[in-house]
N, CA, C and O atoms as a printed pandas DataFrame, in Angstrom:
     atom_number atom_name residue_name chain_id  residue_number  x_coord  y_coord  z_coord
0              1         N          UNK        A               1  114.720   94.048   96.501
1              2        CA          UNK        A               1  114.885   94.220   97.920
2              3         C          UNK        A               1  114.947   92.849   98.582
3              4         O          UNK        A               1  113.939   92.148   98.494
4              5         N          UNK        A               2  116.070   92.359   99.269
5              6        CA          UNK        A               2  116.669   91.512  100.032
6              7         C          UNK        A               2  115.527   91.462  101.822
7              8         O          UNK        A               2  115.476   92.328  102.695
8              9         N          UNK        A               3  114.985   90.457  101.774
9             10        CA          UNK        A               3  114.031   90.490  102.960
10            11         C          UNK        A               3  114.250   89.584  103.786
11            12         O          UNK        A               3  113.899   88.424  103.566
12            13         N          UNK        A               4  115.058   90.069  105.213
13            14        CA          UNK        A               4  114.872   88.410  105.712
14            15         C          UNK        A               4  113.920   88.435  107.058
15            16         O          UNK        A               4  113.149   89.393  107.114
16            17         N          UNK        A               5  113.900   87.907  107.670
17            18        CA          UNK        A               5  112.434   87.897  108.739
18            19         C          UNK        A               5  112.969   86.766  110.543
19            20         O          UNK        A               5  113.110   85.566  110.782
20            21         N          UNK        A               6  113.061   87.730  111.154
21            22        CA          UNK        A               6  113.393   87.079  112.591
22            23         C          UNK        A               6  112.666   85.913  112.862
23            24         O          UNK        A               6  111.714   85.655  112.126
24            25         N          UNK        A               7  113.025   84.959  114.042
25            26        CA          UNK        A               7  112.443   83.953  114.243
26            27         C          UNK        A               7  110.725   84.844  115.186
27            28         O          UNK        A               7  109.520   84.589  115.193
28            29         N          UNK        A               8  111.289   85.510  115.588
29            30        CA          UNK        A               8  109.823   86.504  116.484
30            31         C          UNK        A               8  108.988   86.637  115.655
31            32         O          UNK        A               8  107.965   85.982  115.856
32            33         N          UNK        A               9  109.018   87.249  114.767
33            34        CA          UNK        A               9  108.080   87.717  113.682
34            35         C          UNK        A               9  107.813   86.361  112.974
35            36         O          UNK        A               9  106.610   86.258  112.731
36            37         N          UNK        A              10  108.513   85.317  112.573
37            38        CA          UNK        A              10  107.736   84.516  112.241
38            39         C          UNK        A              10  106.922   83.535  113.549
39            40         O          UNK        A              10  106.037   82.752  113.204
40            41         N          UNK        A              11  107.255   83.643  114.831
41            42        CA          UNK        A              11  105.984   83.119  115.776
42            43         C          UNK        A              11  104.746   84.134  115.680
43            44         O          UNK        A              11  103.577   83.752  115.646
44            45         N          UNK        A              12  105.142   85.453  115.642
45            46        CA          UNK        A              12  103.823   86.690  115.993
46            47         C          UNK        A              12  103.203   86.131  114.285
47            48         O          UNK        A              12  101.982   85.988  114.348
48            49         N          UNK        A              13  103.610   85.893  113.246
49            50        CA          UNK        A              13  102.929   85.705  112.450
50            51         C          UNK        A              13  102.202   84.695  112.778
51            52         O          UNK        A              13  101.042   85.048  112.992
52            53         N          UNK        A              14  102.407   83.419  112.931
53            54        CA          UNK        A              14  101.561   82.255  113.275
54            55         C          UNK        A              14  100.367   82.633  113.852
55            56         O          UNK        A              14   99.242   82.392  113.414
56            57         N          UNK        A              15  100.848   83.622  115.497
57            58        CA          UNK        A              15   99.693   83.927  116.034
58            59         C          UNK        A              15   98.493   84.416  115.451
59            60         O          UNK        A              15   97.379   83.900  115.531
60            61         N          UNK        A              16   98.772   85.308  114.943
61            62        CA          UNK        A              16   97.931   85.947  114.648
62            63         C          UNK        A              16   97.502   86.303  112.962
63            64         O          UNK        A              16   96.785   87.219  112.558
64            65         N          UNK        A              17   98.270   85.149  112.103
65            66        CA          UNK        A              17   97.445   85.520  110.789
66            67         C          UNK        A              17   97.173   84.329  110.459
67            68         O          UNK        A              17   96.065   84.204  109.936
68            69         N          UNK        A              18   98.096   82.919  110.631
69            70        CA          UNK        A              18   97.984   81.756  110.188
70            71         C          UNK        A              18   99.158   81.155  110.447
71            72         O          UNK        A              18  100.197   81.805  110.572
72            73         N          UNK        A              19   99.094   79.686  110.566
73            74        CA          UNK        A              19  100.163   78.692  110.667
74            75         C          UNK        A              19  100.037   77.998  109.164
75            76         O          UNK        A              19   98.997   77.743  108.558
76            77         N          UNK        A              20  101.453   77.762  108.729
77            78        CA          UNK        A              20  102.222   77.487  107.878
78            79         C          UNK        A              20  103.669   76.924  107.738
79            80         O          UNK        A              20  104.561   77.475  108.383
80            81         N          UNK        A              21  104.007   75.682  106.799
81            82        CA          UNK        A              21  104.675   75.488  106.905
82            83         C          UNK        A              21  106.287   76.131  106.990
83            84         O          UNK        A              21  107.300   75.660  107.505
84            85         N          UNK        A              22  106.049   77.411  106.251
85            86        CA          UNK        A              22  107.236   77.747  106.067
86            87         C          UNK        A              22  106.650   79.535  106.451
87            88         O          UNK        A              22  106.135   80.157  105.521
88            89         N          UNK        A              23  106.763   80.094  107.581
89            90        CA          UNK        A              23  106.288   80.940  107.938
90            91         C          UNK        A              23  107.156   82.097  107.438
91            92         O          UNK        A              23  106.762   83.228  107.153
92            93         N          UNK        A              24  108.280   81.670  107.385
93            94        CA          UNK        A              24  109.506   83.157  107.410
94            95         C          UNK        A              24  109.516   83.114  105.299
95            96         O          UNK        A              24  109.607   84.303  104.993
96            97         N          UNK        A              25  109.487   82.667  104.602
97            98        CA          UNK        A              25  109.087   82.547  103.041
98            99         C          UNK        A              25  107.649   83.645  103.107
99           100         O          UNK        A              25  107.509   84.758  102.601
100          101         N          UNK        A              26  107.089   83.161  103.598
101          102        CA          UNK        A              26  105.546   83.668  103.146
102          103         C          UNK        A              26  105.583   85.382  103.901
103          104         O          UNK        A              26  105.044   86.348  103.361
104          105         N          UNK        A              27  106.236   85.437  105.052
105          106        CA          UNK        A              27  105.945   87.099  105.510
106          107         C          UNK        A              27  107.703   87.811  104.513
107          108         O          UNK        A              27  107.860   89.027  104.621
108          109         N          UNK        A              28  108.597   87.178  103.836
109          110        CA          UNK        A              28  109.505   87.949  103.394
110          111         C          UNK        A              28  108.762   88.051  101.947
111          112         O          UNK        A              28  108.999   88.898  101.086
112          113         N          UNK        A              29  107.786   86.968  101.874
113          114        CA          UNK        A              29  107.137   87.486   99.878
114          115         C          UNK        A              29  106.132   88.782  100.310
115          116         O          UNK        A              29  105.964   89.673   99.477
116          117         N          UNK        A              30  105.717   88.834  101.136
117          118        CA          UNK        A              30  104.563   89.497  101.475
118          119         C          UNK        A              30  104.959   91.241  101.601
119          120         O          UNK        A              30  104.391   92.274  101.247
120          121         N          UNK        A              31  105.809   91.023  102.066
121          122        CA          UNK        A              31  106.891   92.395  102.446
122          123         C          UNK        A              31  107.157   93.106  101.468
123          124         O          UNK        A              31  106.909   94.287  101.226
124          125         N          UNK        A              32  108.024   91.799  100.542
125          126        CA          UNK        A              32  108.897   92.429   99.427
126          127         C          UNK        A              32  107.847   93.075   98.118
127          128         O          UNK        A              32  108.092   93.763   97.127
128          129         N          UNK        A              33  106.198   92.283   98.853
129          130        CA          UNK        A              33  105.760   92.702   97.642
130          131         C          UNK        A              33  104.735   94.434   98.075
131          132         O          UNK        A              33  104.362   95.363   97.359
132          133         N          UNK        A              34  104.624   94.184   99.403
133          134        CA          UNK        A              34  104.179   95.206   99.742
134          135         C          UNK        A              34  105.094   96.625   99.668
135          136         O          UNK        A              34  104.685   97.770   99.858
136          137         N          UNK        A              35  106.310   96.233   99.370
137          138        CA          UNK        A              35  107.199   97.340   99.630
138          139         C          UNK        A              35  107.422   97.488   98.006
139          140         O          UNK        A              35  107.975   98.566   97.791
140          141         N          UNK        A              36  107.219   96.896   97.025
141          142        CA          UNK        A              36  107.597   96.836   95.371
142          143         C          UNK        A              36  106.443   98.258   95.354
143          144         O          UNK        A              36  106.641   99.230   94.625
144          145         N          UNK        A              37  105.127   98.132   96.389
145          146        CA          UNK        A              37  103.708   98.495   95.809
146          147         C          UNK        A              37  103.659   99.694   96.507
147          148         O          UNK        A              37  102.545  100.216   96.519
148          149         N          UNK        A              38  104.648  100.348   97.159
149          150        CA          UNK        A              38  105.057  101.574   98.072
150          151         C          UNK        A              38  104.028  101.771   99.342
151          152         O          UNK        A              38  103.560  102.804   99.820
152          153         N          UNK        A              39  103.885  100.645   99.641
153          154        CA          UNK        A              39  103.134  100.740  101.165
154          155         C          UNK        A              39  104.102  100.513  102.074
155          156         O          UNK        A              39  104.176   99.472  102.727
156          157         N          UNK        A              40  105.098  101.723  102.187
157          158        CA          UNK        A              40  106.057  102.103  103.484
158          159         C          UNK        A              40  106.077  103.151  104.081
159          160         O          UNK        A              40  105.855  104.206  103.487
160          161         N          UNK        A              41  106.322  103.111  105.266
161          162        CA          UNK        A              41  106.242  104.480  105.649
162          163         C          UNK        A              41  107.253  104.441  106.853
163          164         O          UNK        A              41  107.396  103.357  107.417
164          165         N          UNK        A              42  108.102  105.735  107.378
165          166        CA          UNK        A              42  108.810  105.644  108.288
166          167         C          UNK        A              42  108.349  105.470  109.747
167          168         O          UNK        A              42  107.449  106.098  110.304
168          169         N          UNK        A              43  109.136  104.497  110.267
169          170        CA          UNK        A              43  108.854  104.743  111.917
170          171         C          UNK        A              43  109.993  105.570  112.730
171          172         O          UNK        A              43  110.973  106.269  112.471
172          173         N          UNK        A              44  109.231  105.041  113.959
173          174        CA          UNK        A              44  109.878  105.767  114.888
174          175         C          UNK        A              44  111.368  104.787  115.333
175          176         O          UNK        A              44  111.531  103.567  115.363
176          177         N          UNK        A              45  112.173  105.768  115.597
177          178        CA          UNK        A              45  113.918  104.780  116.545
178          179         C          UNK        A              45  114.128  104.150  114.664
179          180         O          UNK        A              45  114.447  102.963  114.591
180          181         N          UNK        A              46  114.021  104.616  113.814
181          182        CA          UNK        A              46  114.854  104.050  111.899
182          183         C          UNK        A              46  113.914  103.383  111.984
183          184         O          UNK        A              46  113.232  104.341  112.347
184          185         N          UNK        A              47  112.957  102.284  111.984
185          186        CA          UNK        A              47  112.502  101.403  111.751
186          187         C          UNK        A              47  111.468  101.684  110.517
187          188         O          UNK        A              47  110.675  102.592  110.766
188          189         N          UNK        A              48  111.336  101.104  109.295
189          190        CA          UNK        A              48  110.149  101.020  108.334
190          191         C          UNK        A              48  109.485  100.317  108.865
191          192         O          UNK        A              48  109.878   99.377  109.555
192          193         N          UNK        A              49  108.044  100.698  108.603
193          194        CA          UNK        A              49  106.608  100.103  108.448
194          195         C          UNK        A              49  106.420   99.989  107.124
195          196         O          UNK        A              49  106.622  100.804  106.224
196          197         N          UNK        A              50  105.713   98.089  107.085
197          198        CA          UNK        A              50  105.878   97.833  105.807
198          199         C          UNK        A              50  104.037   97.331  105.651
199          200         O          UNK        A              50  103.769   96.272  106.218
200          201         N          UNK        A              51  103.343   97.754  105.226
201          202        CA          UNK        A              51  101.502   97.300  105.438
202          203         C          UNK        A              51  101.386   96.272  104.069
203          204         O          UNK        A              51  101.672   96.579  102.912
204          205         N          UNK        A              52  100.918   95.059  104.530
205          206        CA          UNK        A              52  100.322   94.125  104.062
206          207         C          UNK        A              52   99.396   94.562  103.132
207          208         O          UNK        A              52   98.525   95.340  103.521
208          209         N          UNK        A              53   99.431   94.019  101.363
209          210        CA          UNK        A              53   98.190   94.042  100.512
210          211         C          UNK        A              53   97.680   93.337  101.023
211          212         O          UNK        A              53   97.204   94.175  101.788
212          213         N          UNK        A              54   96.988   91.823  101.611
213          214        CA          UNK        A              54   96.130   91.110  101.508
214          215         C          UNK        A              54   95.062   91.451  102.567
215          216         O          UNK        A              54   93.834   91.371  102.511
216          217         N          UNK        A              55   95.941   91.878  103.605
217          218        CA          UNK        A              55   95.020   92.505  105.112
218          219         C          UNK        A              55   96.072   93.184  105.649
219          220         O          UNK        A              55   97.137   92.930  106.213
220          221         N          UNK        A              56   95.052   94.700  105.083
221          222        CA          UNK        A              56   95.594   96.317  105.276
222          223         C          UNK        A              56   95.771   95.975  106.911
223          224         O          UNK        A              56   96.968   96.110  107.166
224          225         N          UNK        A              57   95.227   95.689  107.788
225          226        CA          UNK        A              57   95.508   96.236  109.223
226          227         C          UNK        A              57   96.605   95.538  109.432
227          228         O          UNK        A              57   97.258   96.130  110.291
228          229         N          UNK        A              58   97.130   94.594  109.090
229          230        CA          UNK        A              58   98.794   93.955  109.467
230          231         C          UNK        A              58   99.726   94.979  108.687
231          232         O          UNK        A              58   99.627   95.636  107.651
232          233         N          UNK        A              59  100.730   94.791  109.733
233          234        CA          UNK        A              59  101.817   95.922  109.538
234          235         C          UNK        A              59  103.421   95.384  110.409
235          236         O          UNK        A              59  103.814   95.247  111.567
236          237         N          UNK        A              60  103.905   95.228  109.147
237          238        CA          UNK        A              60  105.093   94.134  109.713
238          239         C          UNK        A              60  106.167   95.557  109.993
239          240         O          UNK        A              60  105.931   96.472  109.204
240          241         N          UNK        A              61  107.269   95.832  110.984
241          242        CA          UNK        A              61  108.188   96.292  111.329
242          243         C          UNK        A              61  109.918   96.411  110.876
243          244         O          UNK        A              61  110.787   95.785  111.484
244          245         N          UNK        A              62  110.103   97.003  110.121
245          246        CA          UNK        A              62  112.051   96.419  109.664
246          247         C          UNK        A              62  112.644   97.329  109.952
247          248         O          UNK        A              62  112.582   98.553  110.070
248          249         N          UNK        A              63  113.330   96.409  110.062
249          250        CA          UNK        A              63  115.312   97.345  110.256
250          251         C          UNK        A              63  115.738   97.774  108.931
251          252         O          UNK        A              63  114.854   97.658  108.082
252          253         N          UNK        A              64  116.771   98.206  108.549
253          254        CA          UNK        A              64  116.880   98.340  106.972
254          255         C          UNK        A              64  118.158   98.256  106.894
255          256         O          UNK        A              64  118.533   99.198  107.592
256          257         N          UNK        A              65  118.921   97.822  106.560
257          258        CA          UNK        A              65  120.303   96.948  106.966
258          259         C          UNK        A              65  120.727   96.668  105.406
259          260         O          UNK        A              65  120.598   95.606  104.796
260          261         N          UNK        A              66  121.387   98.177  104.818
261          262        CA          UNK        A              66  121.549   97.953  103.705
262          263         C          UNK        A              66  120.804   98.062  102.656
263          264         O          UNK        A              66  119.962   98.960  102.634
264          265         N          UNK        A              67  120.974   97.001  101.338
265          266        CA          UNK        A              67  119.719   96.667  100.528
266          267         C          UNK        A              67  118.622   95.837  101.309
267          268         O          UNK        A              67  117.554   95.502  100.795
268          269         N          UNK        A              68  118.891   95.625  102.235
269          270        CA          UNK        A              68  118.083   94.312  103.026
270          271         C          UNK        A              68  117.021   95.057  103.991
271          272         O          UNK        A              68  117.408   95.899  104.801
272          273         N          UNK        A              69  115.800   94.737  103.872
273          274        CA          UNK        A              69  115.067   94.873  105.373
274          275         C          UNK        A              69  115.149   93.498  106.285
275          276         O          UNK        A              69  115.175   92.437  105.662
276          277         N          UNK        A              70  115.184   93.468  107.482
277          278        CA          UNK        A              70  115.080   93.187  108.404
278          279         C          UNK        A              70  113.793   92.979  109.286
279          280         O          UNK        A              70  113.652   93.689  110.281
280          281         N          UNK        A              71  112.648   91.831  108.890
281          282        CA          UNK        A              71  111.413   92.144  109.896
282          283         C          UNK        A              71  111.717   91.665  110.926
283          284         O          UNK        A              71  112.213   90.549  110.773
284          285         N          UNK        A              72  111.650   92.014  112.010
285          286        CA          UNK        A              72  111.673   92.079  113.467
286          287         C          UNK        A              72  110.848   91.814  114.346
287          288         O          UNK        A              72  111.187   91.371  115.444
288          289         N          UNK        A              73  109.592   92.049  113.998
289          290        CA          UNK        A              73  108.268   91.651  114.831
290          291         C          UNK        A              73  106.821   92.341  113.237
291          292         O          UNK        A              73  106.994   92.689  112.069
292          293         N          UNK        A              74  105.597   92.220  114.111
293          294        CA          UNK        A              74  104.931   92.613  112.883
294          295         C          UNK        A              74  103.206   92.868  114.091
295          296         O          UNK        A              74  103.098   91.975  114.931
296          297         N          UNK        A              75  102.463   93.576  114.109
297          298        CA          UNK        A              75  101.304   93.734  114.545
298          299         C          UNK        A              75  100.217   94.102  113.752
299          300         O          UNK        A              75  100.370   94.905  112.832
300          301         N          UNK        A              76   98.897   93.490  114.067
301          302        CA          UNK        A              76   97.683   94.115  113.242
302          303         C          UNK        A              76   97.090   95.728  114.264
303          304         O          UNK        A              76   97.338   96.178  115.383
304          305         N          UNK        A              77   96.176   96.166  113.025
305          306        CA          UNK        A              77   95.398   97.465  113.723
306          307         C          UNK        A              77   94.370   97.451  113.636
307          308         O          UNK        A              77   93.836   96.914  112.666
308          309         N          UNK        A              78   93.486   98.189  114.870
309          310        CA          UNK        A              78   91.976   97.839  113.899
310          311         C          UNK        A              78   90.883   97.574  115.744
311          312         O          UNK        A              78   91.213   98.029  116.839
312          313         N          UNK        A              79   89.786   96.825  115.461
313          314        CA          UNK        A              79   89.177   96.114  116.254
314          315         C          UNK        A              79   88.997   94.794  116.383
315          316         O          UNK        A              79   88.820   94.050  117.348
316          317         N          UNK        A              80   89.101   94.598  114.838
317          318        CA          UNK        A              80   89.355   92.754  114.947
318          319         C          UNK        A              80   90.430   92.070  114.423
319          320         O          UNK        A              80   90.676   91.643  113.295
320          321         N          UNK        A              81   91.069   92.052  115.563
321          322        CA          UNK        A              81   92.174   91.422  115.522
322          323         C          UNK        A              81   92.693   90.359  116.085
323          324         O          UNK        A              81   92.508   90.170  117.287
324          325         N          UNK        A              82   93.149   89.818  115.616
325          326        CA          UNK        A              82   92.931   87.934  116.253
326          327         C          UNK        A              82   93.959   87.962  117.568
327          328         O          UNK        A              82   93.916   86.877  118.148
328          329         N          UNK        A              83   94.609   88.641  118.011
329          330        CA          UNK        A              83   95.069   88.702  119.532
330          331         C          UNK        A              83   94.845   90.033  120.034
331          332         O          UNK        A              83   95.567   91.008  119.823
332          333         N          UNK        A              84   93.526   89.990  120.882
333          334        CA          UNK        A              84   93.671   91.580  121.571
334          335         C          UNK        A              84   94.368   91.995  121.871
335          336         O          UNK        A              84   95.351   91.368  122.266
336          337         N          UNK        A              85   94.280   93.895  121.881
337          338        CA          UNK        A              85   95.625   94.257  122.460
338          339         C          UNK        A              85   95.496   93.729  124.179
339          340         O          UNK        A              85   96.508   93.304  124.736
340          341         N          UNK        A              86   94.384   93.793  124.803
341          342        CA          UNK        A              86   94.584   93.481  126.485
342          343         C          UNK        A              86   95.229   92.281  126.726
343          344         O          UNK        A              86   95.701   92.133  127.854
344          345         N          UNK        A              87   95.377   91.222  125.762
345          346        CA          UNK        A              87   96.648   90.128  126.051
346          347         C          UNK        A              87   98.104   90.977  125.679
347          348         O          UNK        A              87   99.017   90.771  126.478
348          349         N          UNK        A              88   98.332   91.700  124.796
349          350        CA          UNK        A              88   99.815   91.801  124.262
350          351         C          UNK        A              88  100.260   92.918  125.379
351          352         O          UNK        A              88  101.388   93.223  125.765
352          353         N          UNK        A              89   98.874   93.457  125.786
353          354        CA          UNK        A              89   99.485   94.510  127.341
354          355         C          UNK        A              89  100.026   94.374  128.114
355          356         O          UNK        A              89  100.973   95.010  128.578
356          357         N          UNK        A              90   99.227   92.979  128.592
357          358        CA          UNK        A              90   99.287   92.054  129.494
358          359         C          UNK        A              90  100.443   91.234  130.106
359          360         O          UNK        A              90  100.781   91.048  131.275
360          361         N          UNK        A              91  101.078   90.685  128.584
361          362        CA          UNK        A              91  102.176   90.107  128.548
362          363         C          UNK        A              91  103.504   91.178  128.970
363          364         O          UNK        A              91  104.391   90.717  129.689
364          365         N          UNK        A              92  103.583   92.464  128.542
365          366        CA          UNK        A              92  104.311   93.631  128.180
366          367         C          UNK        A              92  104.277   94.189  129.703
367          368         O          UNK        A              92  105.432   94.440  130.046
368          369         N          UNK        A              93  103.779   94.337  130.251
369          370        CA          UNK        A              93  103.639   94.408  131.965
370          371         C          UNK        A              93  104.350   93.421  132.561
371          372         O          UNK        A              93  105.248   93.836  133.294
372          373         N          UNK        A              94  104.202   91.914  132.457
373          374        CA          UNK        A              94  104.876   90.834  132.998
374          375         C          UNK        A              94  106.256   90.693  132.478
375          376         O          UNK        A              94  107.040   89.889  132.983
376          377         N          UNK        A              95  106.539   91.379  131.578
377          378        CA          UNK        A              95  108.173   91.397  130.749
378          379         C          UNK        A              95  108.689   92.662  131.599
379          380         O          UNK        A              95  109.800   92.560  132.119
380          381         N          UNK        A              96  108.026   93.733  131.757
381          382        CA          UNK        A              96  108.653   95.106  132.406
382          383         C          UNK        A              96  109.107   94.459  133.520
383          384         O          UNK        A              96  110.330   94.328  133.468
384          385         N          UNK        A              97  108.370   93.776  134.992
385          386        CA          UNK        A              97  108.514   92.997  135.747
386          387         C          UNK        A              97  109.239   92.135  135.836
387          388         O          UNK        A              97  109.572   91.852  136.987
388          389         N          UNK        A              98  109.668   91.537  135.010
389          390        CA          UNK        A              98  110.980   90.359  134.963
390          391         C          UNK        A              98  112.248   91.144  135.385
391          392         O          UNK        A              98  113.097   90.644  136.123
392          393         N          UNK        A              99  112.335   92.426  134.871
393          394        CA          UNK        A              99  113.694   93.262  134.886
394          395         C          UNK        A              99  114.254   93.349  136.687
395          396         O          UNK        A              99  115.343   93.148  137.224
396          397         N          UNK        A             100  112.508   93.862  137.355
397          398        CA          UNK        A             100  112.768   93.779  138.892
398          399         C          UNK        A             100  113.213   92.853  139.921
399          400         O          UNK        A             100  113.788   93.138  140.971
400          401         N          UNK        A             101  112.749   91.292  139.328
401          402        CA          UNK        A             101  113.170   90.593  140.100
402          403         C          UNK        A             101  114.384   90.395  140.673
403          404         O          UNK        A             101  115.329   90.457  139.886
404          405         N          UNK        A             102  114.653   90.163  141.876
405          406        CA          UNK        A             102  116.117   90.292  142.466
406          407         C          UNK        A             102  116.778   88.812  141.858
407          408         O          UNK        A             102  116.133   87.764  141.914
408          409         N          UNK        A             103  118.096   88.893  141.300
409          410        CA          UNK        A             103  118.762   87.690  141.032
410          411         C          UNK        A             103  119.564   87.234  141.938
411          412         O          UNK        A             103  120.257   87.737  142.822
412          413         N          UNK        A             104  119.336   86.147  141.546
413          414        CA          UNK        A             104  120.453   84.915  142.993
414          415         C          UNK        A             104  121.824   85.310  142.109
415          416         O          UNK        A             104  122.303   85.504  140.992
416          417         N          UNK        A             105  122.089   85.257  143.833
417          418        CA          UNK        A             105  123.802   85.849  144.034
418          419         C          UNK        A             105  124.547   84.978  143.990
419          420         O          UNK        A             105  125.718   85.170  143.664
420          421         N          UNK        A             106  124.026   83.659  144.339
421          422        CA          UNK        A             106  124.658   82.377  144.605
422          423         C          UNK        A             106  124.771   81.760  145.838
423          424         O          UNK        A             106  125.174   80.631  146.118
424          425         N          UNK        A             107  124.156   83.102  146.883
425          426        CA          UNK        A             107  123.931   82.883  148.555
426          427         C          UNK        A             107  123.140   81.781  148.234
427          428         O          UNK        A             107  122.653   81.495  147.141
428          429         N          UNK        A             108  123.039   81.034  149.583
429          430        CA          UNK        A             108  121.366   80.082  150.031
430          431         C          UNK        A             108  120.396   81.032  150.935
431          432         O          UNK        A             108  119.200   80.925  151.206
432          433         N          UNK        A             109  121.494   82.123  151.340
433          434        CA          UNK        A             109  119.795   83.291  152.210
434          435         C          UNK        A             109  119.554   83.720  150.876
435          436         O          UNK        A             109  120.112   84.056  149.832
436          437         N          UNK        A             110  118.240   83.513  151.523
437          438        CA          UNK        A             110  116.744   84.545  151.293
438          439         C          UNK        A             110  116.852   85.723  151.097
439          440         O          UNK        A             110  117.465   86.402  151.921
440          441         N          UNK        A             111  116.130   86.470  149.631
441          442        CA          UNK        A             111  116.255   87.493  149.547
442          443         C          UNK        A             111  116.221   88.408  150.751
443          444         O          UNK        A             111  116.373   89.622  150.609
């Protein structure tokens, strides 16, 4: 199985499991080996869930694009988890909000 890994998923990895030199290597070995070991399961909208041997509560996200997965982003579960969910809420509220803002028209009036 062909694994390749978004630039997103390798920042959400940093966050929250470790920094490394070569971040997108280490979550496509991790994948390919979690997925050799049949820890997959279907999501929701096509997407596989692929769960980490080393630490069960991480759970990386793919597309499946062929022989190839696709990780896309990746989140832990649980209570201890090195970025609460009330930050990733947090952030996810201020992204819904971006959509509302009115865009310049190119006028100089004021909204």
């Amino acid at each position: 199985m062909l694994v390749a890994v978004t630039d997103h998923a390798a920042q959400r990895f940093r966050q929250r499991v470790r920094g490394t030199l070569d971040e997108k290597t280490e979550i496509a070995s991790r994948v390919a080996r979690a997925h050799a070991a049949g820890r997959v399961q279907a999501g929701e909208r096509g997407v596989v869930l692929v769960r980490d041997i080393k630490r069960r509560d991480l759970v990386f996200v793919c597309r499946p694009d062929g022989r190839e997965l696709i990780v896309v982003t990746l989140w832990e579960e649980g209570d201890d988890v090195a970025v609460p969910r009330r930050f990733t809420d947090a952030l996810r509220r201020d992204d819904h909000q971006v959509g509302d803002v009115p865009r310049n028209t190119g006028s100089s009036d004021p909204p």
